[in-house]
C-alpha positions as CSV (number, residue, x, y, z in Angstrom):
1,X,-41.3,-8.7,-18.9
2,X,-39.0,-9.8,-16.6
3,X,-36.4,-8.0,-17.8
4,X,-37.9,-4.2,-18.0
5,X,-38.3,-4.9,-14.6
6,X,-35.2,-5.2,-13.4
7,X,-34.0,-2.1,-15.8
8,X,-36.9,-0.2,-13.7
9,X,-35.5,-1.5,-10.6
10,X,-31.7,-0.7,-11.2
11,X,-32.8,2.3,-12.7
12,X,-34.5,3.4,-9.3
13,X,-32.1,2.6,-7.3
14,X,-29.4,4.6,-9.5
15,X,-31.4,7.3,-9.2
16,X,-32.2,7.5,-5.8
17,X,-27.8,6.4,-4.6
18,X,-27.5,9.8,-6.9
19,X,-30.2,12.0,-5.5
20,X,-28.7,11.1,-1.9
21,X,-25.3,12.2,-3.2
22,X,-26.2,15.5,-4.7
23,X,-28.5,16.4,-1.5
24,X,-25.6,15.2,0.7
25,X,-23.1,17.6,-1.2
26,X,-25.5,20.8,-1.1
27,X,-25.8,20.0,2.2
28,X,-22.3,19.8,2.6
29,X,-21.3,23.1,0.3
30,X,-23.9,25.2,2.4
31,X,-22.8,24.3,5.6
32,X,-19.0,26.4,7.2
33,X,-16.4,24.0,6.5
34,X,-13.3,24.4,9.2
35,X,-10.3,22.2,9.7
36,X,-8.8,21.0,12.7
37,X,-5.1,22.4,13.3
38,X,-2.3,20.1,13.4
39,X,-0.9,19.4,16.8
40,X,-4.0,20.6,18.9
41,X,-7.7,19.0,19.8
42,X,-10.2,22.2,19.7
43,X,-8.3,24.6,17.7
44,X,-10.7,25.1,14.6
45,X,-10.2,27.1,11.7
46,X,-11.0,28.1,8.2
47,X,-8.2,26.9,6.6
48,X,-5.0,25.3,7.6
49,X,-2.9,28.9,6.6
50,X,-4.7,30.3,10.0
51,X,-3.2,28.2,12.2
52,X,-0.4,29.2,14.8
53,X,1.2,26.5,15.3
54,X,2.5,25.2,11.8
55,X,6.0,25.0,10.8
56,X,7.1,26.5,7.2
57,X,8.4,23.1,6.6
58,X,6.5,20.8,7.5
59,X,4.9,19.4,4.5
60,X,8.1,19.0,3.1
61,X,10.0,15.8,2.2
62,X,13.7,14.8,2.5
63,X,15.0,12.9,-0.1
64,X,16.7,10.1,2.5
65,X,12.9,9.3,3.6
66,X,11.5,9.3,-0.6
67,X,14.5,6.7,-0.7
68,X,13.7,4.5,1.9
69,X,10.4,4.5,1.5
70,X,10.8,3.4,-2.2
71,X,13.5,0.6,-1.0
72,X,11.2,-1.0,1.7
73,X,8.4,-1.2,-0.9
74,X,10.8,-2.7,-3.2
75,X,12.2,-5.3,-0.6
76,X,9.0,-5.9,0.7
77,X,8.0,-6.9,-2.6
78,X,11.4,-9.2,-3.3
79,X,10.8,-10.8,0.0
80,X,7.0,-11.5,-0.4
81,X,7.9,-13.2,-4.1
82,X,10.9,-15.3,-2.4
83,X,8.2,-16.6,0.5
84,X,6.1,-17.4,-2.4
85,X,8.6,-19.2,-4.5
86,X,10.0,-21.3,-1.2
87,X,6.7,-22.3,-0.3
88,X,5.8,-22.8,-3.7
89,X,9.0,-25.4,-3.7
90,X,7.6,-26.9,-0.4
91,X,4.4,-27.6,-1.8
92,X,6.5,-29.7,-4.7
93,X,8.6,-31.5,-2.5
94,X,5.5,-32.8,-0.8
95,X,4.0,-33.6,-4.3
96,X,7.2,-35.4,-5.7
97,X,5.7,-38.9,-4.2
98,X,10.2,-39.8,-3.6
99,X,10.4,-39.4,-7.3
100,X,14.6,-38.1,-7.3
101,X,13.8,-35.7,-10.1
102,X,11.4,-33.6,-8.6
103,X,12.5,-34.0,-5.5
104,X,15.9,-32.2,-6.6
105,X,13.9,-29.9,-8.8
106,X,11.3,-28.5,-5.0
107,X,15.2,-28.5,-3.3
108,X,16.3,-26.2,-6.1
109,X,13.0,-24.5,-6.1
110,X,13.4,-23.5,-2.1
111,X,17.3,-22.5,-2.6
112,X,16.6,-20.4,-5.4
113,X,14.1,-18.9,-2.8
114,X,16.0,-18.5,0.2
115,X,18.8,-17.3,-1.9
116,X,16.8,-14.4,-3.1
117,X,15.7,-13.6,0.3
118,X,19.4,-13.2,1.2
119,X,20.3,-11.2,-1.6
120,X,17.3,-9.0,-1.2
121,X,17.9,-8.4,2.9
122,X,21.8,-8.1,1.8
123,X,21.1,-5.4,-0.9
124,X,18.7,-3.7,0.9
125,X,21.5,-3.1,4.3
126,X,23.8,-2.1,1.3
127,X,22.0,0.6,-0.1
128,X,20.9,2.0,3.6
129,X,24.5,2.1,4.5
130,X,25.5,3.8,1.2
131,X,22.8,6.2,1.4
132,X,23.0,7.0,5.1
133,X,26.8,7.9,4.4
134,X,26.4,10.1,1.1
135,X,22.9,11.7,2.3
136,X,23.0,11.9,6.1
């Protein structure tokens, strides 16, 4: 018994999350939908084609900004892993309880880490510099 009841209640309220959503979008589709121009703060219009003020190309993309953009993800990604790994190798230096082996094995752990960093900050000033000359 317990059960059809909460079918009937998650039933209702799936049908009532879905009857809000199709009232909200007639209301929506009936209604005139206009678009705020680019660049302005009461310039409404139909569509973003009717406005004065917009540049041929301005949706468009360089190829120097797709490339950056793909490099700081990457980097940002390298460095968050090498933070990880170098606290990771603090947390087992603090663990090791003066035992030599793992002691040597957190050390390690944190150079590996650091390391990375470096080699991450030094390829990423690398490949600006090479694609700043060739591109821009």
């Amino acid at each position: 018994m317990k059960i059809s009841n909460k079918i009937k209640t998650i039933a209702a309220g799936t049908g009532s999350i879905v009857a809000a959503g199709l009232n909200a979008g007639a209301t929506y589709a009936a209604g005139k939908r206009q678009v705020l121009c680019p660049g302005t703060t009461n310039q409404y219009k139909d569509d973003l084609s009717q406005c004065s003020n917009l540049n041929a190309n301005s949706n468009k993309n360089d190829l120097m900004d797709v490339v950056n953009t793909i490099i700081n993800v990457i980097i940002g990604v390298i460095g968050f892993v090498a933070v990880v790994v170098i606290i990771l190798g603090g947390v087992q230096y603090t663990t090791s309880a003066g035992d030599p082996g793992k002691v040597k094995k957190a050390k390690d752990t944190i150079l590996y880490g650091i390391i990375g960093l470096v080699v991450a900050l030094l390829a990423y000033a690398i490949v600006n510099f090479v694609l700043s000359s060739i591109l821009g």
